[in-house]
N, CA and C atoms as a LAMMPS dump frame, in Angstrom:
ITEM: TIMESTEP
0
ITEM: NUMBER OF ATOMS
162
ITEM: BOX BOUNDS ff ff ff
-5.0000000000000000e+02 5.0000000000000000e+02
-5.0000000000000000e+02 5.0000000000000000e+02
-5.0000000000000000e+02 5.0000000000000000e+02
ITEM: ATOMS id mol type element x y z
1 1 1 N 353.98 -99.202 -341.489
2 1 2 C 353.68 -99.409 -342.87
3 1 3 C 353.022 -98.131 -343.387
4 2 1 N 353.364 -97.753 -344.743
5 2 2 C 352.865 -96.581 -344.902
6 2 3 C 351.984 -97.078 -346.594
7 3 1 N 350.769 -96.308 -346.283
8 3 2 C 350.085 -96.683 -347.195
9 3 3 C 349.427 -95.194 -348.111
10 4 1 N 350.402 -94.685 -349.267
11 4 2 C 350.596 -93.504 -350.39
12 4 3 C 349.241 -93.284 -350.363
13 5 1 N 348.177 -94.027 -350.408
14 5 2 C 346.539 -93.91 -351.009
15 5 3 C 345.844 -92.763 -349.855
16 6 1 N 346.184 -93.387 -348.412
17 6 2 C 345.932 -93.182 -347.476
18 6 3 C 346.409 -92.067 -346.551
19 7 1 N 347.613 -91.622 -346.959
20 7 2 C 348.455 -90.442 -346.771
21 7 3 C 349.205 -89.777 -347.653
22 8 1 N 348.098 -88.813 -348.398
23 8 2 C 349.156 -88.204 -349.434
24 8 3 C 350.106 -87.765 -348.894
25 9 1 N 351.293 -87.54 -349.019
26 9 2 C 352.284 -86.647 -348.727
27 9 3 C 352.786 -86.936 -347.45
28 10 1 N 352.259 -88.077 -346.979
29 10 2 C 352.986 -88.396 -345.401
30 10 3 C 354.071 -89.118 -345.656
31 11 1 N 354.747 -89.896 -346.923
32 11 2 C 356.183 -90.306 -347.051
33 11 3 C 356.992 -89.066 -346.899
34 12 1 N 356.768 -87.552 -348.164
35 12 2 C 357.708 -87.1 -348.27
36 12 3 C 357.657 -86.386 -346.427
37 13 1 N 356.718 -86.129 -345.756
38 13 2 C 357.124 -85.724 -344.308
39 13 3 C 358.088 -86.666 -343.558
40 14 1 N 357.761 -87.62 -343.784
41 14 2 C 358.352 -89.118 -342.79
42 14 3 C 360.046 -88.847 -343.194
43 15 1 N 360.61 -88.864 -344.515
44 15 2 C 361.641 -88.804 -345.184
45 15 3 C 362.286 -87.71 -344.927
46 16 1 N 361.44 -86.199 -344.96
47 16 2 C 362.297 -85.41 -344.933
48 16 3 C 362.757 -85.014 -342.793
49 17 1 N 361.642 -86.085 -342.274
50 17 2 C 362.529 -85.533 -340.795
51 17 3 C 362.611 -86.811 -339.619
52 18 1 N 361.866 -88.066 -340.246
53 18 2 C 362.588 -88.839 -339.565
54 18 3 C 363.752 -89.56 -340.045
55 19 1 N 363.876 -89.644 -341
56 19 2 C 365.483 -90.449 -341.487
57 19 3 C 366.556 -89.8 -341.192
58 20 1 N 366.778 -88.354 -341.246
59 20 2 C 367.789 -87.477 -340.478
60 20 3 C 367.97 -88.048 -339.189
61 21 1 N 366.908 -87.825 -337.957
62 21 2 C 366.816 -88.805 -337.101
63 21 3 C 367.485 -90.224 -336.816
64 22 1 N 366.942 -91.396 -338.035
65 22 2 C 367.738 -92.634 -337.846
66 22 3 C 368.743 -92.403 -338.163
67 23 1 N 369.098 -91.604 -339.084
68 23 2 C 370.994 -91.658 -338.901
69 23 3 C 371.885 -91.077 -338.114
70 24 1 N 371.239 -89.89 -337.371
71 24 2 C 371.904 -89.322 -336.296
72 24 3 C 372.191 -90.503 -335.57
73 25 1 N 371.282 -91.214 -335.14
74 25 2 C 371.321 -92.324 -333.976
75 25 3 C 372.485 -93.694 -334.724
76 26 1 N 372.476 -93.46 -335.878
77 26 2 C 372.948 -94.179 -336.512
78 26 3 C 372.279 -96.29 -336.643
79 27 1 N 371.388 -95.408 -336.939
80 27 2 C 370.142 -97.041 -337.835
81 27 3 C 369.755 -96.941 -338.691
82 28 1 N 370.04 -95.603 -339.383
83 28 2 C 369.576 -95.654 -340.866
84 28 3 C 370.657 -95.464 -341.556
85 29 1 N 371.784 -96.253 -342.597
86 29 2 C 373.012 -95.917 -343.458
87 29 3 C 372.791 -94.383 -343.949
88 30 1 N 373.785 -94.108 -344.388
89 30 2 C 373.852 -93.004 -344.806
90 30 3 C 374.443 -93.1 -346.133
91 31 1 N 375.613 -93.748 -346.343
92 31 2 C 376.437 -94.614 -347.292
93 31 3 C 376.517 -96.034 -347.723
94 32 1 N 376.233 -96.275 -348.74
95 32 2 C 376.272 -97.846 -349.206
96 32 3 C 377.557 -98.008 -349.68
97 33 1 N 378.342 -99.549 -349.749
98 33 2 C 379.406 -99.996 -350.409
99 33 3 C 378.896 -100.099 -352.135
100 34 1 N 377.708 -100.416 -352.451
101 34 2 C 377.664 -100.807 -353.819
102 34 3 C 376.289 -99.632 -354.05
103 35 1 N 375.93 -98.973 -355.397
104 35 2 C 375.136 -98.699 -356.044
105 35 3 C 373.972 -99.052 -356.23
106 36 1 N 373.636 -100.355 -356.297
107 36 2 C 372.545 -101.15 -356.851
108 36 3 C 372.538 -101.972 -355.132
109 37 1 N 370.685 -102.392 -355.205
110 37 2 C 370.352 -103.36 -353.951
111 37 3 C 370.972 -104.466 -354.016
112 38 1 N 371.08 -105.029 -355.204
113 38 2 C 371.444 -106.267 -355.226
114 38 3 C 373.176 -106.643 -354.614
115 39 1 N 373.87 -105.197 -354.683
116 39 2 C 375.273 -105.233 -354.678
117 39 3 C 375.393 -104.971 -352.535
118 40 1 N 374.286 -104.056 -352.729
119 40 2 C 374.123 -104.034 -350.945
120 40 3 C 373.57 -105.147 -349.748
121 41 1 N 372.726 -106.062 -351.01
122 41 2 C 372.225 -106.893 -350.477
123 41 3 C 372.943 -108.414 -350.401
124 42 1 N 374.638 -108.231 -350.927
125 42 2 C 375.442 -109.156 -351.381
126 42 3 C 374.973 -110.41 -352.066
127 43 1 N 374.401 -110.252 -352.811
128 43 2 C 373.302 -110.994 -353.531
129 43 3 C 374.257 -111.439 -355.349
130 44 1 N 374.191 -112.418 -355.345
131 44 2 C 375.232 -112.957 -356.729
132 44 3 C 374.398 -112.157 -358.089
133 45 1 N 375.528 -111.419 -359.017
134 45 2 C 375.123 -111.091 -360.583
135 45 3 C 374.267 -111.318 -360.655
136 46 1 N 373.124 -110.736 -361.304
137 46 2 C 371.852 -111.337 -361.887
138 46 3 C 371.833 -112.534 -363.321
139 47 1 N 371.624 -112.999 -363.269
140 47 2 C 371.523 -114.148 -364.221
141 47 3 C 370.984 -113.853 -365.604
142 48 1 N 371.472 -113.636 -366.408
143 48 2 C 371.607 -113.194 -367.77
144 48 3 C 371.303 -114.509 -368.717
145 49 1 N 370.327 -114.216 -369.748
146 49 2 C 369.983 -115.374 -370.425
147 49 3 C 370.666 -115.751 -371.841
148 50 1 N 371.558 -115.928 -372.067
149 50 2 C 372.036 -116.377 -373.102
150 50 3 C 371.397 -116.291 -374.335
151 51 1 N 371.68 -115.213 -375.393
152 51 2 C 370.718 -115.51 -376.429
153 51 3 C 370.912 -116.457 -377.595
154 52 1 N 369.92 -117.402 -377.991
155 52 2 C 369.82 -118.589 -378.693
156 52 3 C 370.193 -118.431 -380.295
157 53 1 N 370.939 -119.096 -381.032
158 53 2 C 371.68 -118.988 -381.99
159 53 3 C 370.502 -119.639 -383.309
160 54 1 N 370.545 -119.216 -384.116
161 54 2 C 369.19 -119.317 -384.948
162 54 3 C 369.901 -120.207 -386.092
């Protein structure tokens, strides 16, 4: 768990040389099928509210 308050600047280290790492090994994607989490996370349209007719 990484906590920003507590380590300035220890995400962008973590990011710039262990994720190279997980994907060499191949556990971290490199490529997604969809754009958005919700589309990676095969997760249904978001639900849109109909606006009410006055």
């Amino acid at each position: 768990m990484f906590a920003p308050h507590l380590t300035p600047g220890g995400f962008d280290e973590f990011v710039e040389k262990v994720i190279p790492i997980l994907q060499e090994r191949k556990v971290f994607r490199r490529d997604y099928a969809s754009s958005t989490l919700r589309g990676n996370l095969a997760l249904p349209e978001a639900w849109q509210p109909v606006a009410k007719a006055v």
